[in-house]
C-alpha positions in Angstrom: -107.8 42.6 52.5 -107.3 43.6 49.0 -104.2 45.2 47.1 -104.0 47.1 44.5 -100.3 47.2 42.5 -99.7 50.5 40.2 -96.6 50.3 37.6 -94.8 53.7 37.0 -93.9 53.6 33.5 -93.4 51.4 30.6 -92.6 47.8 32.7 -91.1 46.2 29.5 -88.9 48.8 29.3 -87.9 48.9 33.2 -87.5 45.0 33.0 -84.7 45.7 29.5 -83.2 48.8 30.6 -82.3 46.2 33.8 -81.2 43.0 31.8 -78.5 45.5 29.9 -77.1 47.0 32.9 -76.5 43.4 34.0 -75.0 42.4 30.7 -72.7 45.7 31.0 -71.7 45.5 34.6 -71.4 41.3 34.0 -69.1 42.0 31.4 -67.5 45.3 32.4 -66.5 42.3 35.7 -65.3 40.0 33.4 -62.9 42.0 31.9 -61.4 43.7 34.7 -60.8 39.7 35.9 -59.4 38.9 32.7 -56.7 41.8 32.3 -56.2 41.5 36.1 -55.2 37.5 36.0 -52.9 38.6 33.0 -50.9 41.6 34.4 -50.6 39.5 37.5 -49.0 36.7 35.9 -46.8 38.8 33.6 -45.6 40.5 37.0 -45.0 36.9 38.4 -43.1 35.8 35.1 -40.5 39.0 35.9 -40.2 38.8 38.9 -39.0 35.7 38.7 -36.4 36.4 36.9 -38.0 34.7 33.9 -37.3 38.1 32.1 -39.9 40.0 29.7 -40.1 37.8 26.3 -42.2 34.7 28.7 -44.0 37.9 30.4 -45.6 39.0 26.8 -46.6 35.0 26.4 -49.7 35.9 28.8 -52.8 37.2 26.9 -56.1 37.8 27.9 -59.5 37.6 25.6 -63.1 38.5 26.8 -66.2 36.7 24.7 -68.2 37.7 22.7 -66.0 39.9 21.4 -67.3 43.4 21.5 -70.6 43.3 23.1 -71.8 42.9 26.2 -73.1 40.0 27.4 -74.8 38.1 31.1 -73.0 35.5 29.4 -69.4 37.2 29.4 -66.4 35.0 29.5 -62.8 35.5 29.8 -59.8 33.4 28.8 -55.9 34.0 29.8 -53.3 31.5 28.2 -49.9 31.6 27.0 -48.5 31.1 24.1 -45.7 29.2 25.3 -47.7 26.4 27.4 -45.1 24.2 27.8 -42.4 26.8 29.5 -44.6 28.1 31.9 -46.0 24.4 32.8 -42.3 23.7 34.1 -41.9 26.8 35.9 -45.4 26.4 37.6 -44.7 22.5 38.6 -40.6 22.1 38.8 -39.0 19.5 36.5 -36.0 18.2 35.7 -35.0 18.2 32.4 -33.0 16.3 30.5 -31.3 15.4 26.8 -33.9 13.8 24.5 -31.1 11.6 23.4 -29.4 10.4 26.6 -26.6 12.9 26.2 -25.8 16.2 27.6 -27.2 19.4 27.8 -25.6 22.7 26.5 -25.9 25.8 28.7 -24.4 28.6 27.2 -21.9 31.1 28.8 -22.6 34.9 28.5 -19.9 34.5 25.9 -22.2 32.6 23.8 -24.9 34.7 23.8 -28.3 33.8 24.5 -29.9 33.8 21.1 -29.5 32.8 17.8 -30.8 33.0 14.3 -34.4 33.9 14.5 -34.2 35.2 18.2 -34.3 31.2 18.9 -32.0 30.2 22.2 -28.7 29.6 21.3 -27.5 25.9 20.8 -23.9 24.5 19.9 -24.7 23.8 16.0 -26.3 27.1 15.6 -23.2 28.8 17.3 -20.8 27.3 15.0 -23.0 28.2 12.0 -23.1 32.1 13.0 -19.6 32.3 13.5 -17.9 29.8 11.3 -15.3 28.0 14.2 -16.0 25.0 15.1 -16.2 24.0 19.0 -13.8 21.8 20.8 -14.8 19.4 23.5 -13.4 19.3 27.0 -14.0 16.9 29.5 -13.5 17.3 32.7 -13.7 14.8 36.0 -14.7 17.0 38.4 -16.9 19.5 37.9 -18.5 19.8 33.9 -17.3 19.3 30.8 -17.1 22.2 28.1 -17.8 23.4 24.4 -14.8 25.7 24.1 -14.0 28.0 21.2 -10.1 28.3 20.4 -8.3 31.1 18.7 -10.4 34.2 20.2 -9.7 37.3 21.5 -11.0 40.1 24.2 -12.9 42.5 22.6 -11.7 46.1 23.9 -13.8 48.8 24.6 -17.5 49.1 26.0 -18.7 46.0 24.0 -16.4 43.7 25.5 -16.5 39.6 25.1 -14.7 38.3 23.1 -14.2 37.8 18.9 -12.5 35.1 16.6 -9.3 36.4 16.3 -7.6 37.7 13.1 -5.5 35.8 10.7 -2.1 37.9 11.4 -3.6 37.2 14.9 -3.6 33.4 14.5 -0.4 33.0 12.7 1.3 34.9 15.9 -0.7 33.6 18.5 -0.3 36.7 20.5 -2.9 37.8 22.7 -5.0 34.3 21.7 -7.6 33.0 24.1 -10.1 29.9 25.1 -13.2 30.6 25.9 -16.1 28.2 27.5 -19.3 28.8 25.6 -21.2 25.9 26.8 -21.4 24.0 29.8 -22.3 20.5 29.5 -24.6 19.1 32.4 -26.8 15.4 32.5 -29.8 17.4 33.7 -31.0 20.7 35.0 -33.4 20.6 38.2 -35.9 23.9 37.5 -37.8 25.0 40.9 -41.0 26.0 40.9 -41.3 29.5 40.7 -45.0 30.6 39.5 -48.4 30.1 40.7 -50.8 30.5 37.6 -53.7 28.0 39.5 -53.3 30.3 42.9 -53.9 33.9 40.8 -56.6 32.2 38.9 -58.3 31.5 41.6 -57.8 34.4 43.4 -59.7 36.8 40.5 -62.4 34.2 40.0 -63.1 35.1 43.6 -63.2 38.8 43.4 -65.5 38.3 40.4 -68.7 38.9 42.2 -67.8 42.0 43.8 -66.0 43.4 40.5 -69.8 42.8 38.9 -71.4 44.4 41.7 -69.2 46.9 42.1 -70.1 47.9 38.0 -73.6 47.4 38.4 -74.2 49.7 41.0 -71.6 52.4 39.5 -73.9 52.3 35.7 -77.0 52.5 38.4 -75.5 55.6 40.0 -74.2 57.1 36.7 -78.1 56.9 35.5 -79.2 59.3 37.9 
């Protein structure tokens, strides 16, 4: 029995026209992966309450950079490794120095100079008053700012009170800024390994899936 095998057209250019499409659906996959593990995460970041500053940590980068590639690779990180570690594994957390930790109040604010989290020191060196320490047996002990008064209007809070204010005392306040604790206990509340995971599942299909879409666009 004999067989006789005719190519229709140029086989070189079958066999490249073929290795592209798999570099462009390969890396048309990898991409979709790689900005579907980020948008996930960013959604887990605010939905837990973890607000959208951490959320905009989460990039994504697919290599080589613009071209396509069977090789394709994608990368998600954050640029704030060490937050997102503790939210993903639970910790507790306490003073580097064996004393307490400052939490501050919504009166404090939330951040300081440089959009940095607001700490006791930089506090007093925004506004000038120094802080007053209260202890306290039950329950925690307190950074507390004398002299203030309630803001009126939409703004609210409160501000350090004028000087015809302070010689009168009328209308003068205390008010807790921070709240002194040993240690904070932070629950796990992400799952970066589990989403990572999940896309590097769907992976195949999201290549097939683009292969077979360039095939059909070819037509």
């Amino acid at each position: 029995m004999r067989f006789s095998v005719n190519t229709i057209g140029d086989l070189g250019k079958l066999m490249s026209d073929e290795i592209k499409a798999a570099e462009k659906a390969v890396t048309a996959g990898i991409s979709q992966a790689t900005e579907g593990l980020k948008t996930e995460l960013r959604t887990q970041v605010t939905s837990a309450g973890l607000g959208p500053r951490l959320a905009r940590t989460w990039r994504g980068q697919v290599y080589p950079k613009g071209e396509d590639s069977i090789r394709a690779a994608g990368l998600v990180w954050s640029k704030a490794p060490g937050i997102i570690r503790i939210y993903e594994d639970g910790a507790i957390i306490r003073s580097k120095n064996g004393f307490f930790l400052a939490i501050p109040t919504a009166a404090a604010g939330r951040y300081g100079d440089g959009g940095r989290k607001i700490t006791p020191g930089g506090w007093e060196r925004r506004t000038g008053q120094r802080l007053r320490f209260v202890y306290r047996r039950r329950g925690p002990s307190l950074l507390v700012a004398d002299g203030m008064r309630a803001r009126t209007g939409k703004r609210g809070g409160f501000s350090r009170a004028s000087a015809s204010a302070l010689r009168t005392g009328r209308g003068l306040v205390t008010v807790p800024m921070f709240i002194l604790v040993p240690q904070v206990t932070v629950r796990k509340r992400l799952e970066v390994a589990g989403a990572a995971e999940r896309w590097v599942s769907r992976l195949p299909s999201l290549v097939v899936r683009n292969w077979i879409s360039d095939e059909d666009g070819s037509r």
